[in-house]
BAZABA-220140 format. One line per 5 residues: number of its first residue (from 1); their letters; for each residue x negated, y negated, z of C-alpha. Coordinates in steps of 0.2 Angstrom, whole numbers, always signed. Layout:
# BAZABA-220140
NUM> A> X,Y,Z | ...
# end
This chain:
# BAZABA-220140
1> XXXXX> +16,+252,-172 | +12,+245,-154 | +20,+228,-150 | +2,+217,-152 | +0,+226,-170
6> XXXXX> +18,+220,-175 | +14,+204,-169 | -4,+202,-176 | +6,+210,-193 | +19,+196,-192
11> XXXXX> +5,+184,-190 | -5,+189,-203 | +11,+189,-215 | +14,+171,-211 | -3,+167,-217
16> XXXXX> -7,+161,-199 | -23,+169,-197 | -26,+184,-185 | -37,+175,-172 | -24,+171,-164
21> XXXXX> -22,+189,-157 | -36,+192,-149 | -37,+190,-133 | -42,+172,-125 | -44,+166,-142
26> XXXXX> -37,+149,-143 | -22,+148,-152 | -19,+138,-168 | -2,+135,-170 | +6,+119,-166
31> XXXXX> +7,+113,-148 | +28,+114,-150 | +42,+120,-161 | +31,+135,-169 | +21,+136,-185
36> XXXXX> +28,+129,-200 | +43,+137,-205 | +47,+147,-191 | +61,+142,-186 | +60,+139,-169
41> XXXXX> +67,+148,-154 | +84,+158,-159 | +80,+164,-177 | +73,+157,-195 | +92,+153,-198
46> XXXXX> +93,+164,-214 | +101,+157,-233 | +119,+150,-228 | +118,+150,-210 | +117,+136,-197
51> XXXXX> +97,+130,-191 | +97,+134,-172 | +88,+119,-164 | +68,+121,-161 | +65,+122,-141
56> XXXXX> +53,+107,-140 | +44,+118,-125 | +40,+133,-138 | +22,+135,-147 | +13,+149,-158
61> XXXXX> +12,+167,-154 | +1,+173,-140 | -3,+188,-128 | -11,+178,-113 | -11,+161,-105
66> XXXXX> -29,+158,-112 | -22,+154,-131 | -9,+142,-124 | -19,+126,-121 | -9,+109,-130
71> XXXXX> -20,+98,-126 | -6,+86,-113 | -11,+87,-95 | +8,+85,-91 | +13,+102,-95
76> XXXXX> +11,+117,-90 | +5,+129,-104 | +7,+147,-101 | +8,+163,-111 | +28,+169,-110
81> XXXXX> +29,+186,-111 | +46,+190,-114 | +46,+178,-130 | +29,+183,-135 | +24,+164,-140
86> XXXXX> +17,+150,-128 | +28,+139,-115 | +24,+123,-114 | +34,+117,-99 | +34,+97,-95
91> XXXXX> +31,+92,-79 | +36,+73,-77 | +30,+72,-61 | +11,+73,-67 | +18,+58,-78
96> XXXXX> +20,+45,-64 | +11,+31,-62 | +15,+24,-45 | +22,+7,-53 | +43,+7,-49
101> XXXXX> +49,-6,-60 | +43,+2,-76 | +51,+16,-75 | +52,+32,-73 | +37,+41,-85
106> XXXXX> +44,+56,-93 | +34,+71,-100 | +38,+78,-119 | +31,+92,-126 | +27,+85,-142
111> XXXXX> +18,+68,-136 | +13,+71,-119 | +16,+56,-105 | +28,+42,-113 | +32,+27,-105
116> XXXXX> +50,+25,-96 | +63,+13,-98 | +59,-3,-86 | +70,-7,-70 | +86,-14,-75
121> XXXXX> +92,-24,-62 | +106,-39,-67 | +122,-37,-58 | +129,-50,-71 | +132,-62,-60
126> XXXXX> +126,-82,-62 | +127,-83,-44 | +113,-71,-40 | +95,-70,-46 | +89,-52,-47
131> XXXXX> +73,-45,-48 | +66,-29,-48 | +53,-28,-31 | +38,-19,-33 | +32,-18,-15
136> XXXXX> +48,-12,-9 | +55,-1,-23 | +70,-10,-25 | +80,-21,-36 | +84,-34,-25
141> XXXXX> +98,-49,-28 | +97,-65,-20 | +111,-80,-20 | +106,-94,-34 | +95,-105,-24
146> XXXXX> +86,-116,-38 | +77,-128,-27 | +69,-112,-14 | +77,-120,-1 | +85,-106,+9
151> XXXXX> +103,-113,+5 | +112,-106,-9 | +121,-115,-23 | +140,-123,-15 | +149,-118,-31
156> XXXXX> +142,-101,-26 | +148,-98,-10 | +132,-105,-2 | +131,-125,+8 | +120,-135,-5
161> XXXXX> +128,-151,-9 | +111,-154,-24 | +103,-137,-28 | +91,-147,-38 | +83,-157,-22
166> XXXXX> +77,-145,-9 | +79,-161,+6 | +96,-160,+2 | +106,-143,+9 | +117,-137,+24
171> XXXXX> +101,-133,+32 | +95,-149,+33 | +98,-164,+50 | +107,-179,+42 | +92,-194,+46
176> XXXXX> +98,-210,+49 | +98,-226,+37 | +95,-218,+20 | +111,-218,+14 | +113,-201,+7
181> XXXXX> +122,-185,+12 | +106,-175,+18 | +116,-161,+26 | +130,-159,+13 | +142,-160,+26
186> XXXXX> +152,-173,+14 | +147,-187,+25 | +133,-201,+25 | +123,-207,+39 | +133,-200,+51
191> XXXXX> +135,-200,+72 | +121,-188,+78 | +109,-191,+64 | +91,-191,+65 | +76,-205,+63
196> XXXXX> +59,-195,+58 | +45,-197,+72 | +27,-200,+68 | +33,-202,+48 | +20,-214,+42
201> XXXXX> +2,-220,+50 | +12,-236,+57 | +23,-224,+69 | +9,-211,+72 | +7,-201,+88
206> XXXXX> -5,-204,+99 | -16,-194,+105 | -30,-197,+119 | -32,-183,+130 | -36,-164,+124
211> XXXXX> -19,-152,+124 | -6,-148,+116 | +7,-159,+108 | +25,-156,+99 | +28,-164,+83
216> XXXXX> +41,-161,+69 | +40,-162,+49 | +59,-164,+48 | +68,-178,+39 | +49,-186,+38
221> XXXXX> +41,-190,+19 | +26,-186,+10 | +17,-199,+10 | -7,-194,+11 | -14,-182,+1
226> XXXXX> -30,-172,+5 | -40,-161,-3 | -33,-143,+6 | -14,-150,+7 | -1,-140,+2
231> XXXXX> +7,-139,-18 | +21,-155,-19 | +36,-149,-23 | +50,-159,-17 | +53,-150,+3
236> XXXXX> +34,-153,+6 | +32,-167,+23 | +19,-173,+33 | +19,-185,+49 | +4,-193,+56
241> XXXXX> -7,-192,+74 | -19,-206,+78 | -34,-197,+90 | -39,-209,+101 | -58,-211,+106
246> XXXXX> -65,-223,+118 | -81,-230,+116 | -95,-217,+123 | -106,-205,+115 | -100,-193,+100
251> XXXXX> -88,-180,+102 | -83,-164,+90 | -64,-166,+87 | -54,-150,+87 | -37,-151,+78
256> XXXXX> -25,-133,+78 | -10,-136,+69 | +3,-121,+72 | +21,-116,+64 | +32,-100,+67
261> XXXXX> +29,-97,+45 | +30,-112,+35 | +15,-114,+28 | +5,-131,+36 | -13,-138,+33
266> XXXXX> -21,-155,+42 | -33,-167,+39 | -42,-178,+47 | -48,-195,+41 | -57,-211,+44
271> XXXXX> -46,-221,+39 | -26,-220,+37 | -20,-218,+19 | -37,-221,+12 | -40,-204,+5
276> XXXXX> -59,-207,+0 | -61,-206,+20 | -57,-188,+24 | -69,-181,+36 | -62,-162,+37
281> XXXXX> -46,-154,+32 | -39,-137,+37 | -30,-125,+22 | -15,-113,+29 | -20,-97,+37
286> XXXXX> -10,-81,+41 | -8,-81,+63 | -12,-66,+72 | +6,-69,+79 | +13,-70,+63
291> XXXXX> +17,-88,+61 | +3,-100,+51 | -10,-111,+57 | -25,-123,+49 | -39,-129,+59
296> XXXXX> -52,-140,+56 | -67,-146,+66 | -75,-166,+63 | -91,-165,+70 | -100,-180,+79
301> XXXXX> -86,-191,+80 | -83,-209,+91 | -96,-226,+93 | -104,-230,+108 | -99,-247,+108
306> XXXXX> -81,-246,+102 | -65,-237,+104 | -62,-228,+87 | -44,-220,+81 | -42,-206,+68
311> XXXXX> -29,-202,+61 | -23,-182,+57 | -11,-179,+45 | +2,-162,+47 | +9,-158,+31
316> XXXXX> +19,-144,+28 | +30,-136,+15 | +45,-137,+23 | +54,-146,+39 | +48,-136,+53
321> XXXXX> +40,-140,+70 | +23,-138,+72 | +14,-137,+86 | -4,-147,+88 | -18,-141,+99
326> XXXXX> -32,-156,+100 | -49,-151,+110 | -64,-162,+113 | -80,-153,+113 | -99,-156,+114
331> XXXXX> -106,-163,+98 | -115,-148,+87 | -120,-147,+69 | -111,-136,+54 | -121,-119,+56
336> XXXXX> -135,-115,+46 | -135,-98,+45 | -125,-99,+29 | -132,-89,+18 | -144,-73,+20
341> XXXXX> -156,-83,+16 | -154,-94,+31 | -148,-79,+41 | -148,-81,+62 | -157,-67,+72
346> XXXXX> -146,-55,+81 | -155,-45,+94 | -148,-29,+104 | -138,-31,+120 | -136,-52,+115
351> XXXXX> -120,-57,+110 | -118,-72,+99 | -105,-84,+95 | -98,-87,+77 | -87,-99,+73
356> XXXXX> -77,-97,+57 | -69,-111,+51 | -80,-123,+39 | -91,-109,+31 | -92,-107,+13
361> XXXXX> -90,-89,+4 | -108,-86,-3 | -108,-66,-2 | -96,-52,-10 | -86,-40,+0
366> XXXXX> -77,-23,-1 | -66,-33,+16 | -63,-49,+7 | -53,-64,+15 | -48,-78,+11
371> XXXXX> -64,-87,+22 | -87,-91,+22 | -96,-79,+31 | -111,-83,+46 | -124,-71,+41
376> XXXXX> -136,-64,+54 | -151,-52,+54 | -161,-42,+64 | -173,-27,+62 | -178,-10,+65
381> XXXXX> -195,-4,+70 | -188,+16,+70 | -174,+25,+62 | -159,+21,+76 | -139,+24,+78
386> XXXXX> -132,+7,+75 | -115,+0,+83 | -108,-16,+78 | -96,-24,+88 | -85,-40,+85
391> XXXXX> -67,-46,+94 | -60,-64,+93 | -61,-74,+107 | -45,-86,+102 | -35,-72,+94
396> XXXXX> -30,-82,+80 | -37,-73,+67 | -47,-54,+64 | -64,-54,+63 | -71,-46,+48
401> XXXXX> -90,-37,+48 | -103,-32,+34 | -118,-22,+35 | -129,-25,+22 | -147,-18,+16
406> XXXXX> -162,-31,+17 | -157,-37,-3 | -140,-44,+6 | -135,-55,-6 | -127,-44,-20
411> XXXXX> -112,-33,-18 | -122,-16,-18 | -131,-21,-4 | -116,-19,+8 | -118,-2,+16
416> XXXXX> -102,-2,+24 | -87,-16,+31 | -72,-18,+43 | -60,-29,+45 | -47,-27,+58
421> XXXXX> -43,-34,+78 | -59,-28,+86 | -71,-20,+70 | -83,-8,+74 | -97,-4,+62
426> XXXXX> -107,+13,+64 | -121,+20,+54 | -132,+35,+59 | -150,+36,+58 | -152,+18,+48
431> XXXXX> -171,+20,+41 | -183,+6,+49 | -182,-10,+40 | -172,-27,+40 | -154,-27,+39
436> XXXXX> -141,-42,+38 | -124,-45,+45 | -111,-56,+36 | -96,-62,+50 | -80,-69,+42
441> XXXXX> -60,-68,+46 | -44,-68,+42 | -40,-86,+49 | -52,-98,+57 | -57,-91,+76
446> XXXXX> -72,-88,+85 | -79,-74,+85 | -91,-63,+97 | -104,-53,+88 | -114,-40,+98
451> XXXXX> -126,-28,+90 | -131,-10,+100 | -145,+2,+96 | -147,+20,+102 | -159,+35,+94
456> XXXXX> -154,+44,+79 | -141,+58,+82 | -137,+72,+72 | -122,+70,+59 | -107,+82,+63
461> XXXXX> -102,+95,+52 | -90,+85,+42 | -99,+71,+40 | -104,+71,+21 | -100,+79,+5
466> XXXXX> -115,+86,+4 | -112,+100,+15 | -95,+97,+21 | -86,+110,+33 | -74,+121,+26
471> XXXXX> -56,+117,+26 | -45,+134,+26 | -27,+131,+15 | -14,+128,+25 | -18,+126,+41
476> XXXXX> -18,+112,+50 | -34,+103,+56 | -38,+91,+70 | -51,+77,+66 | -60,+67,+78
481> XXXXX> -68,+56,+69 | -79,+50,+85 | -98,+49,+78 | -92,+47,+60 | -98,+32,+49
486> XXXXX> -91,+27,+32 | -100,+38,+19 | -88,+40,+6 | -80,+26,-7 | -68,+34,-19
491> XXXXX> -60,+18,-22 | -44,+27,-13 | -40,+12,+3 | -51,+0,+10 | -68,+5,+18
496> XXXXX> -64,+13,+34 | -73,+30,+45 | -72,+47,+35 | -73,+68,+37 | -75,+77,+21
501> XXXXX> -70,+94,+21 | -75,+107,+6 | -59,+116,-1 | -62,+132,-12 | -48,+136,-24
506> XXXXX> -50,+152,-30 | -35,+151,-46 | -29,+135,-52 | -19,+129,-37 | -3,+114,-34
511> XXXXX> -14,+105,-19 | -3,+93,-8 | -16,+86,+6 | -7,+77,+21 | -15,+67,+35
516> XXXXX> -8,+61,+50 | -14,+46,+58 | -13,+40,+77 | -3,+25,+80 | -6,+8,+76
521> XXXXX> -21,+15,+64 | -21,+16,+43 | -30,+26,+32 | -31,+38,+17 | -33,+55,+10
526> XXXXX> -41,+60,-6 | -44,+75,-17 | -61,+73,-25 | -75,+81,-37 | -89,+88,-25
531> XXXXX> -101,+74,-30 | -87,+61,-21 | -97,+48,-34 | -84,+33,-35 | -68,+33,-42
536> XXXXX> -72,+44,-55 | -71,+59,-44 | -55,+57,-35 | -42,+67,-41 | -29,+62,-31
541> XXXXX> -27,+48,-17 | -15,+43,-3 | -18,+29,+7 | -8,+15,+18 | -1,+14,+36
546> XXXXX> +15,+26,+36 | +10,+43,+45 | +11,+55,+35 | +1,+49,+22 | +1,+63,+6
551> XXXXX> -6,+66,-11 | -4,+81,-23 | -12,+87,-39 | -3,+99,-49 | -13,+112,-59
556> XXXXX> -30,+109,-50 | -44,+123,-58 | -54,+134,-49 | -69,+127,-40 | -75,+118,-27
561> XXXXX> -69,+102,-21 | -69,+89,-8 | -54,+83,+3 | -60,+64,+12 | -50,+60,+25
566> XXXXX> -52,+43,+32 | -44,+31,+44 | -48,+13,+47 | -48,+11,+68 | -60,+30,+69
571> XXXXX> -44,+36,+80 | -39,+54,+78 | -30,+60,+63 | -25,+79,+58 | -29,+87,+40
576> XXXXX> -18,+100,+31 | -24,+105,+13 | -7,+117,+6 | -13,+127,-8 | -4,+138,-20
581> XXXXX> -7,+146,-35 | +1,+134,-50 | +17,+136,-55 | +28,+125,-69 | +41,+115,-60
586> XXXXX> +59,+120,-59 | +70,+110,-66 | +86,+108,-59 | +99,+104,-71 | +116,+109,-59
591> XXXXX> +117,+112,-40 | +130,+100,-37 | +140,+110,-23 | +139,+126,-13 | +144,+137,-29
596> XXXXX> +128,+131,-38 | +116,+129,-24 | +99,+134,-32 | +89,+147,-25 | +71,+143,-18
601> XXXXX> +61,+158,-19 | +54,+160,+0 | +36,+156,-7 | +41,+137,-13 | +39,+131,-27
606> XXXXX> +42,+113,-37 | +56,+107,-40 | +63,+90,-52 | +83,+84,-55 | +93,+68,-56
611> XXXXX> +107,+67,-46 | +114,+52,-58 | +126,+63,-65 | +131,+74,-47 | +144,+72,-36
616> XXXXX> +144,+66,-20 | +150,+84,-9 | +139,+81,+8 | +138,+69,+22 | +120,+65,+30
621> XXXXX> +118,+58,+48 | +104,+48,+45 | +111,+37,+31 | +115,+18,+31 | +130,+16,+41
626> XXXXX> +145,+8,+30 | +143,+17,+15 | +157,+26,+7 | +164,+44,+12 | +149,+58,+8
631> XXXXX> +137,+44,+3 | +126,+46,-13 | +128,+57,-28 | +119,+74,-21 | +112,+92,-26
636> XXXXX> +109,+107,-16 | +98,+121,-15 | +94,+136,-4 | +81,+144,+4 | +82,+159,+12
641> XXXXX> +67,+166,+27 | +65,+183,+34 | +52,+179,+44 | +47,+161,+55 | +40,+149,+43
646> XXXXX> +33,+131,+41 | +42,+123,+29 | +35,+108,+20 | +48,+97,+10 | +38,+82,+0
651> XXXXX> +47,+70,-14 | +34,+58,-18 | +35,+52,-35 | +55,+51,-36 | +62,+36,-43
656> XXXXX> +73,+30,-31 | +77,+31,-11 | +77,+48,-6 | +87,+55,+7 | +84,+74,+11
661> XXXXX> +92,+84,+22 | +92,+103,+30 | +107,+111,+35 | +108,+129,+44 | +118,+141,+36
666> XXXXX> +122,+155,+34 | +140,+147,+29 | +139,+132,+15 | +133,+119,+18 | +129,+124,+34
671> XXXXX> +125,+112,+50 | +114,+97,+48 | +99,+102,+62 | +91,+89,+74 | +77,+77,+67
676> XXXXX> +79,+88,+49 | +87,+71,+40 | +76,+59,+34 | +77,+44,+22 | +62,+38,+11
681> XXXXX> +63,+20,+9 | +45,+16,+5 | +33,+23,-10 | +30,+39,-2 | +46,+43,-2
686> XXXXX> +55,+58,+12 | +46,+70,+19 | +51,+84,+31 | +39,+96,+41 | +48,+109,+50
691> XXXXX> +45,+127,+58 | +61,+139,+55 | +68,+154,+59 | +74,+168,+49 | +88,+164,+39
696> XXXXX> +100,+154,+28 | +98,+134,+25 | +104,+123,+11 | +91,+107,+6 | +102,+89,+2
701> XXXXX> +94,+81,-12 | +104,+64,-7 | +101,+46,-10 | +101,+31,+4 | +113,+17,+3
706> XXXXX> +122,+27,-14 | +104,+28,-21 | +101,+40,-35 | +91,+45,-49 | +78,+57,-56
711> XXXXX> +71,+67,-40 | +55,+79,-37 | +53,+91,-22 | +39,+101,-17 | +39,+113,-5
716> XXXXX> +30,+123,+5 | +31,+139,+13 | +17,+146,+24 | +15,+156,+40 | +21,+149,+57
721> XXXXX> +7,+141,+65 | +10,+134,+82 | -8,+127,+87 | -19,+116,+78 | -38,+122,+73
726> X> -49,+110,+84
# end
């Protein structure tokens, strides 16, 4: 009897039905742990002897990989020949859902994707306060600091006489005349203490002539309220400026209040300590320098028969200095293009000025910030190239821009948006018709707005999704990105200039896409459905500011799909789309030392550990400095070439810092090689690229700063090749 009657006999005996030996049937056993009564993996465990433990990975009987579909996306189902039943292997790394301080997701074979165990991140000390960061990846532990001061708790360790009163701690000047210890330097009111300037409106600085004046929230009270001050905790101050104004005709008062961080806003008022009399008041902004500045504008200020006084109040959230630039201008009224209903004309070649800082936020935005918008609008008599073009004239904060169709007003009218330093807005052949442009920013500024027309071009061949070039595995392309516009919104990035390539997977394929961006420039690359509809498409998604970006999807079937490249500045980037037939991962269970180094086959493969329970055998020259001898727990593997290869190394998705290293062999571990170490402190984790000669090198799997944990590593084996496709 051949071996498929014996099995379909075996079947048929368990009452199991014989569909599930014919070929590409699906099978109906269960998805783990074999039909009912089998026995699992290792024998039925006859009368009197022990039950061998069911392999949790195990299904029903089959004779291809067609009948072994378990309904879980996270493991790899496949026909195993030498056991004749289906292999369910998990793949965790399909689990993972980009959040660090839940956990690590983990795959079972029986319930598909379950949620990890959350961050645990006490030390067990009172003295600290620990957290687990999200942004970072880390648990981070801070010294007990109750009143958010910057000075920890004296009892422990830190200089904080009264951790309950944030105007009280080492940091702080002793003032003068209070009778209190405000430096917790045991001492009252001592020699070299300080006397607050410009505290209150009867001590206010005086300012008459435009410029730019030093003043300092130290020591000083809170003492006027306003309607954008800051939150008042305890460490929140102000002090006051009178603007001075002789008699004469009205003047627009400009007031910039400026600090290297701490957050500051400022109002100005008709009348000191009466709040009813505000006349403008400026929130806290984010500084293109990095520091914080609020600025407001009072508009047709001063009586021509009388000298008038104003008084400015600077509050802050903490004692710092603040610089305050004042300016005098000519007397103009609040904008009115406000809304797209009100919208200014903008014609070609003309530049207008927009000024950014009392507008209110009528329209919504895929580039939202935190300010109104000026709208503006002009129209088309023919189908034309359009360029917009914005850059800050003060530099204090970045212009954001944001073509919209003739409706305006809703969020599906925006056809595209840019926020950065100097946006610039293209789109291709716009159809005749009247079109509208919202101007906002990240901080008050001025803002020069210029719109260009030019006759329709042709779009390149990598424009759309349409009809997008082809994008050959593994080979690295170069992407211009000149006379591209923003077609494509998967929801993967902010808005930004895009290619779309079409990539052709013949079998179900492991994709890892990888981008390189030009300097200074962000971005993302995605793996999408060839419609590239929305979200719904994308299959897969990388985005942020950290050259190489990357993004993988295991198991990807055969068909057509789309790989959108974008980058928010329309600089230059590079493409590479490695492809390989799929394959279950690899999991590494040992490796701790040269004896156990696990082999990678030369073709590459995907590869998951934990090095929680490892040793710590290797050294690695690119970890922190200080750490103890041979650094973190690590594992080895080994990959041997017989031919010059480009070797792609990838462990996104693993749980803690990563460091990974290659050595040259042939002796083990071999010799750490130049620019081959590298540590992955941020979500995407380490990443190597690297052409090799034949022979011998061992992969560290390590940890940064003693990190360790549960690990994945993809890699990537393909022909050496040295140029990049134009």
């Amino acid at each position: 009897m051949t071996p498929l009657a014996l099995l379909c006999a075996a079947a048929a005996t368990a009452a199991l039905g014989a569909a599930a030996c014919g070929s590409s049937a699906p099978s109906p056993f269960p998805s783990a742990g074999g039909a009912g009564g089998a026995g699992g993996e290792g024998g039925a465990g006859g009368a009197g002897g022990e039950q061998a433990p069911a392999d949790p990975t195990l299904g029903g009987p089959c004779v291809d990989d067609d009948q072994c579909e378990d309904g879980f996306p996270c493991t790899f189902d496949a026909c195993d020949t030498n056991a004749g039943r289906c292999r369910f292997t998990p793949d965790d790394s399909a689990c993972q859902n980009d959040v660090y301080c839940d956990g690590v997701e983990r795959c079972n074979p029986r319930l598909g994707c379950v949620p990890g165990e959350p961050i645990a991140c006490g030390d067990g000390s009172t003295c600290t306060i620990d957290a687990c960061d999200e942004p970072t990846r880390t648990c981070s532990s801070a010294p007990r600091d109750a009143d958010l001061d910057g000075d920890p708790d004296a009892h422990c360790g830190g200089g904080d006489c009264d951790d309950a009163d944030p105007t009280a701690s080492s940091l702080q000047p002793e003032i003068c005349g209070n009778d209190r210890d405000d430096d917790c330097d045991g001492r009252t009111d001592e020699s070299g203490c300080v006397s607050p300037e410009h505290d209150t409106c009867a001590d206010a600085l005086e300012i008459s002539a435009p410029g730019s004046y030093a003043m300092n929230t130290a020591g000083a009270g809170f003492h006027y309220a306003s309607s954008c001050g800051l939150p008042r905790p305890m460490s929140t101050r102000d002090v006051v400026a009178a603007v001075l104004l002789p008699p004469g005709p009205p003047v627009d008062v400009q007031v910039t209040a400026r600090t290297e961080g701490t957050d500051v806003a400022v109002t100005l008022a008709g009348q000191c300590g009466d709040a009813a009399t505000e006349l403008a008041c400026g929130r806290p902004h984010p500084s293109a320098d990095g520091g914080k500045l609020a600025k407001l504008r009072g508009r047709g200020l001063g009586d021509p028969e009388r000298a008038t006084a104003l008084p400015v109040y600077v509050t802050t959230a903490e004692g710092a200095p603040v610089v305050v630039d004042v300016a005098f201008l000519p007397p103009s009224p609040a904008p009115e293009n406000e809304t797209c209903g009100t919208a200014a004309p903008l014609e070609p070649g003309a530049p207008v000025l927009a000024t950014i800082l009392d507008a209110a936020r009528d329209l919504g935005t895929a580039c939202e910030t935190d300010l109104g918008e000026l709208v503006y609008t002009f129209e088309l008599a023919e189908p034309s190239d359009v360029d917009l073009y914005a850059i800050s004239i003060d530099g204090d904060g970045e212009p954001s821009l944001s073509l919209r169709s003739e409706g305006c007003a809703l969020p599906e009218d925006e056809l595209t948006c840019q926020t950065a330093a100097a946006p610039h807005l293209f789109r291709r052949a716009l159809p005749a018709g009247v079109y509208a442009v919202a101007v906002s920013a990240t901080a008050p500024t001025s803002v020069l707005l210029t719109l260009e027309l030019a006759p329709p071009t042709d779009p390149p061949p990598d424009e759309a999704c349409a009809e997008a070039a082809p994008l050959a595995p593994n080979r690295t392309v170069a992407v211009s990105l000149l006379g591209h516009q923003d077609d494509v919104d998967l929801g993967c990035g902010p808005p930004s200039v895009d290619a779309v390539y079409a990539l052709d997977l013949e079998v179900a394929s492991d994709v890892l896409l990888v981008e390189r961006l030009s300097a200074g420039d962000s971005g993302s690359i995605a793996l999408s459905a060839p419609a590239c509809g929305g979200a719904g498409d994308r299959l897969a998604c990388g985005e942020g500011d950290v050259s190489p970006l990357r993004s993988a999807r295991r198991g990807v079937p055969p068909g057509s799909y789309r790989v959108v490249a974008e980058a928010q500045l329309g600089q230059p980037v590079s493409v590479t789309a490695f492809v390989r037939p799929a394959a279950p991962p690899t999991l590494v269970p040992f490796a701790d030392a040269c004896e156990g180094a696990l082999e990678i086959p030369e073709t590459g493969g995907f590869f998951q550990g934990n090095t929680t329970n490892a040793a710590a055998d290797f050294d690695a020259g690119c970890d922190r400095a200080g750490t103890q001898d041979r650094g973190a727990r690590d594992q080895l593997l080994k990959l041997t070439l017989t031919a010059r290869r480009r070797v792609v190394l990838d462990m996104a998705g693993s749980a803690y810092e990563t460091l990974l290293s290659v050595r040259r062999g042939p002796g083990c571990p071999g010799a750490e090689m130049p620019l081959s170490c590298t540590i992955g402190t941020d979500p995407q984790r380490s990443f190597l690229d690297l052409v090799l000669d034949p022979g011998v090198y061992y992969v560290q799997i390590d940890g940064h700063a003693m990190a360790h944990g549960l690990w994945f590593l993809d890699v990537r084996v393909v022909d050496a090749v040295d140029e990049v496709e134009p």
